[in-house]
N, C-alpha and C positions, 0 to 999 in steps of 0.2 A: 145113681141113675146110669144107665148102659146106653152108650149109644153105638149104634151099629151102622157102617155108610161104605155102599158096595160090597159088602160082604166081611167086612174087616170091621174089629170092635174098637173104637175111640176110649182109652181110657183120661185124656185130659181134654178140657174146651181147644186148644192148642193142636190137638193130636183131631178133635173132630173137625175142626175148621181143614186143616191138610189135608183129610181124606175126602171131604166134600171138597174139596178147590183142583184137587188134583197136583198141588204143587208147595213146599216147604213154606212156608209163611215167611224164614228169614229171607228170604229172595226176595220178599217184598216189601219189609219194613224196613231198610234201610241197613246203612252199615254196621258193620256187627264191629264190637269192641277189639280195638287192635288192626284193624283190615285194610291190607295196604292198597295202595293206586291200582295194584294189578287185579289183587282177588277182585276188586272192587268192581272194575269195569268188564271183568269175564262173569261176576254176578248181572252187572244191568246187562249186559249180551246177552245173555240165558235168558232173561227179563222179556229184552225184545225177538226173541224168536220164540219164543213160546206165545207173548200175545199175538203173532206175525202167524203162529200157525194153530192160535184157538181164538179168532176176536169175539168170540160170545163170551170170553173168558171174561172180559170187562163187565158184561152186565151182571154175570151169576157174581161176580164179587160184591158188584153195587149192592145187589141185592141182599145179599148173607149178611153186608154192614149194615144195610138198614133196619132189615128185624134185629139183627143183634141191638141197635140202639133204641129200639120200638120194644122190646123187650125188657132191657135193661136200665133204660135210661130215656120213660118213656116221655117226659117233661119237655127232653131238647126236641120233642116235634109240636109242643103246644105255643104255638106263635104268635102273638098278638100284634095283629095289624097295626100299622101305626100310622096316627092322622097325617093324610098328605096336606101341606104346606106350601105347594106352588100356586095353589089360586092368592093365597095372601101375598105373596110378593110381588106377584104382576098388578095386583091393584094399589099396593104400594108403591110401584113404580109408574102404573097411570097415576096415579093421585099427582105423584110428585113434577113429573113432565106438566101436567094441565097449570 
């Protein structure tokens, strides 16, 4: 499959995510193998002026992870509510005061 995002052809998921985000993905997943105090924190600098000069950039990320896991991994969004539990112990706790 060919994906194409602003004019430029994505040849891996990797290379399509960077072209939709606008920005190297290792900038943002954290330290890369080997990388010292210095790369490090002229990476997160980089980090915070590019969100400092795109903050929409936060949401269109939320967003690309959450289809990518709606897509892939569509299970981690089926959530089964879980019985609340606070009416039993307030009346376990009148019970026990009276």
């Amino acid at each position: 499959m060919k994906y194409i995002v602003a004019g430029h052809t994505a040849v891996t998921a990797e290379e399509f995510v960077e072209l939709a985000l606008g920005t190297p993905l290792d900038l943002w997943l954290g330290p890369e193998e080997g990388e010292s105090e210095i790369e490090r924190a002229a990476r997160l600098d980089a980090a915070r002026d590019i969100l400092a000069d795109d903050p929409g950039l936060v949401d269109r990320v939320s967003q690309v992870a959450a289809e990518a896991i709606e897509a892939f991994a569509p299970d981690l969004f089926n959530v089964t509510p879980l019985p609340r539990t606070t009416a039993r112990r307030w009346e376990l706790q009148r019970g026990e005061a009276a």
